[in-house]
C-alpha positions in Angstrom: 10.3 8.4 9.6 6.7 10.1 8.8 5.0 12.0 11.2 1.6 13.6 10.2 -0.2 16.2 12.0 -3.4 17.4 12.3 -3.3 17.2 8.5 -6.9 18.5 6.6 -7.2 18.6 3.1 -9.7 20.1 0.9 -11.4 19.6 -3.0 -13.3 23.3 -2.7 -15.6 22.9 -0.1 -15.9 19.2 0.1 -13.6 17.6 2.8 -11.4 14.7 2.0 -10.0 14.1 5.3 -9.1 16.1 8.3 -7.6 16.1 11.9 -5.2 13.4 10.6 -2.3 12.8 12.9 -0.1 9.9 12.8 3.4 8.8 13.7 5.2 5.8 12.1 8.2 4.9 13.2 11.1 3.4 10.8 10.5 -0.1 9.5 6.5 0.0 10.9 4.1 -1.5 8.7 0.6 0.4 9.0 -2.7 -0.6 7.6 -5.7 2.2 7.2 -9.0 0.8 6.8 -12.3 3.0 6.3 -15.4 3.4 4.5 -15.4 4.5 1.0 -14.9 8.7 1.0 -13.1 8.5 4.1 -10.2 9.9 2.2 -7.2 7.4 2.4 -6.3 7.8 -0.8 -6.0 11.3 -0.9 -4.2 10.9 2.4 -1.5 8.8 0.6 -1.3 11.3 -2.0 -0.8 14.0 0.3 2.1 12.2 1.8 3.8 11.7 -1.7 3.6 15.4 -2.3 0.9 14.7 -5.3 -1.2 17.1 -3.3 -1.2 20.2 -1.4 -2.5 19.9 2.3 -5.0 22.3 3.5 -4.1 22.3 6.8 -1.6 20.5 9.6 1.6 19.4 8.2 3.4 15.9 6.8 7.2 14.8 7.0 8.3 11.9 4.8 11.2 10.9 3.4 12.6 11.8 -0.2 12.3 8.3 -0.7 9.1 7.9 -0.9 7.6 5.0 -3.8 3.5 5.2 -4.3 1.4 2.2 -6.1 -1.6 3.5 -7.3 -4.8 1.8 -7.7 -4.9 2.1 -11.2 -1.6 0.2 -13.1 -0.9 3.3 -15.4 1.7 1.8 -17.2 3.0 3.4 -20.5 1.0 0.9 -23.2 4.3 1.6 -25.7 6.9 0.1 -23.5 7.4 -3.4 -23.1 7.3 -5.0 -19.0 10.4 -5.1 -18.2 10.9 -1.0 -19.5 8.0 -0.1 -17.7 9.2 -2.1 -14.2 12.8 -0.1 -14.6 11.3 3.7 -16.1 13.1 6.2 -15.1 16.4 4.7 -13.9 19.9 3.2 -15.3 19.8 0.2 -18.3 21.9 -1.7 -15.6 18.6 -1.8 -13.0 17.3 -4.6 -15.6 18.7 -7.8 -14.2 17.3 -6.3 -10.7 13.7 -5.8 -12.9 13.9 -9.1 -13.7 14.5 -10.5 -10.0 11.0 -8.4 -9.1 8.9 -9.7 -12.2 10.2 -13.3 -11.0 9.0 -12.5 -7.5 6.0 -11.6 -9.2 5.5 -14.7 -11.3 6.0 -12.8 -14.6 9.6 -13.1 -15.6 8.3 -14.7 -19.0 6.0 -11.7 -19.6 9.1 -9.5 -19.8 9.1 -8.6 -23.1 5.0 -8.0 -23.5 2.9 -4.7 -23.9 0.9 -4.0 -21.1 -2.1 -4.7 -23.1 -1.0 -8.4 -24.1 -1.5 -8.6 -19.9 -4.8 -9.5 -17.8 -5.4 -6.4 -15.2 -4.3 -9.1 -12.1 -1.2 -9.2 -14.4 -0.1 -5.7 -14.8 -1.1 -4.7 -11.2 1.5 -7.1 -10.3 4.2 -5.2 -12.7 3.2 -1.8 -11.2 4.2 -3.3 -7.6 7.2 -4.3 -8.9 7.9 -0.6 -10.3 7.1 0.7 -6.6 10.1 -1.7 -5.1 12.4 -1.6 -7.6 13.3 1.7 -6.3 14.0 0.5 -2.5 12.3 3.4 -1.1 12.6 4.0 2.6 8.8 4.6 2.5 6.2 2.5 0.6 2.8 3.2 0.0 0.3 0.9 -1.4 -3.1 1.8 -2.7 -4.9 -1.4 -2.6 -2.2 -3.0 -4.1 -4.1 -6.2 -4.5 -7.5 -5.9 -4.9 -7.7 -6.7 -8.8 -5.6 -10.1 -7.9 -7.6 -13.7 -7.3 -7.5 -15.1 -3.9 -4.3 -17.5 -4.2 -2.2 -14.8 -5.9 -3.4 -12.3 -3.7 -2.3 -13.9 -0.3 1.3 -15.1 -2.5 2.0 -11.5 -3.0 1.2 -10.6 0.6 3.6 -13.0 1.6 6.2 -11.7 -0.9 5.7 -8.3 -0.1 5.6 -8.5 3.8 8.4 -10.2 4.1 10.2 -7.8 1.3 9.7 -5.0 3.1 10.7 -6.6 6.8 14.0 -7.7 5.4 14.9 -4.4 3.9 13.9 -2.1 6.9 11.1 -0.4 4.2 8.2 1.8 6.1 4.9 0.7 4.7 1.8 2.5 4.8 -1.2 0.2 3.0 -4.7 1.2 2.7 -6.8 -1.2 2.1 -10.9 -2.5 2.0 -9.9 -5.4 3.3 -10.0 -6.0 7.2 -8.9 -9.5 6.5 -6.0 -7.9 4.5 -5.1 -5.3 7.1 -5.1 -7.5 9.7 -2.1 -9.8 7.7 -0.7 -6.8 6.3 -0.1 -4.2 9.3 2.1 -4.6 12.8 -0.7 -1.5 13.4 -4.1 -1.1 12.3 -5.9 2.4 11.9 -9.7 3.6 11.1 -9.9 6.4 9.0 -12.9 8.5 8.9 -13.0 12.2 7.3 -12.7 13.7 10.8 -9.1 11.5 11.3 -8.9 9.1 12.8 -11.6 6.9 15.0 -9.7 4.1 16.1 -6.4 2.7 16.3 -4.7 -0.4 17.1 -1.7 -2.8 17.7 -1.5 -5.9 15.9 0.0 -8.5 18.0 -0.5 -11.3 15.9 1.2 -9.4 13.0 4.2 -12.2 13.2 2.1 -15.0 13.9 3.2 -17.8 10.9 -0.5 -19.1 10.5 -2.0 -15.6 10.8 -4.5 -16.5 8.1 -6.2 -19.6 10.3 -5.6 -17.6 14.0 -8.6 -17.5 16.2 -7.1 -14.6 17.8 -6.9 -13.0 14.2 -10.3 -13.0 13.3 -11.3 -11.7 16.8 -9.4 -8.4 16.1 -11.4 -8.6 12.5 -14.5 -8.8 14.2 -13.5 -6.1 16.5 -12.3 -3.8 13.7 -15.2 -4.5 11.7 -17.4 -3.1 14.5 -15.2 0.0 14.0 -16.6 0.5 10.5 -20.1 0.2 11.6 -20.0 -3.4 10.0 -18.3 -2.4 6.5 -15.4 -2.7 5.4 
């Protein structure tokens, strides 16, 4: 499904990441965690071909969706125009099935800036799956969101993707996150990648209140030299 190796890639002479290999099988759900300039957003842009590698090599599919962290919606088109841009008038009743996933089916027919920031976050995700890519990559899809619609949407959007077969790839500053989020857990640094694990609890139905869970927080958090 994507296999990355010994990817590098450069701004000039700064390094944004390199000696990046990873393989993720179809349907795995990855989370990459790391310190701020560790370069896992230019990582996810290399995979989306929004960027040039400067070394190693990257094979995704052509179906390939990418939330940003930033909502960029277009501020002239109402919700529900923005949620189906791009593709067939007939995609709206499928728009609207996403927005009311989202808890914005009302908002349909408002301008992005009649939303709050949580708010059109939440219609940018829904732009990502509304195009049922075989790959999904998420950009800290839910930091701007408060706590109790933040773990909603991580519920909506795990189990989305696990009942369509969709590869997701999430990076994240969140270990707690991660830890919900990803069947596997990675630590990116500049130089690749420093640690990696398996996430056996990722199925667990009380994940959020596992003892076991917040032992593999504590152990990842020593991985990022107590950051996150």
């Amino acid at each position: 499904m994507l296999s990355i190796k010994d990817a590098g890639l450069r701004y000039g002479s700064k390094v944004a990441f390199s000696n990046f290999s990873l393989e993720v099988e179809e349907g795995g759900m990855v989370s990459i965690i790391g310190t701020s300039g560790s370069g896992k957003t230019s990582l996810l842009y290399a995979i989306a071909s929004l960027l040039p590698l400067s070394e190693g090599s990257i094979s995704a599919p052509e179906q390939c969706s990418i939330m940003f962290q930033q909502d960029r919606l277009l501020p002239w088109m109402r919700v529900i125009d923005n949620v189906i841009l791009g593709l067939p008038k007939q995609m709206r009743k499928e728009g609207e099935q996403l927005l009311s996933l989202m808890g914005l089916l009302e908002r349909r027919e408002s301008y992005p800036k009649q939303l709050s920031g949580g708010e059109r976050q939440r219609i940018a995700l829904a732009r990502s799956l509304i195009r049922n890519p075989r790959l999904l990559l998420l950009d800290e899809p839910f930091a701007s969101l408060d706590e109790q619609t933040r773990e909603r949407l991580q519920d909506e959007v795990k189990t989305y993707v696990r009942e369509r077969g969709i590869t997701l790839l999430m990076v994240t500053h969140s270990i707690k996150e991660a830890v919900f989020m990803g069947e596997r857990i990675v630590v990116m640094t500049p130089g690749g990648i420093s640690h990696e694990t398996a996430n056996p609890y990722h199925g667990v139905g009380d994940l959020r209140s596992s003892i076991e869970a917040f032992a593999l927080e504590r152990e990842l958090r020593s991985h990022l030299g107590g950051k996150a």
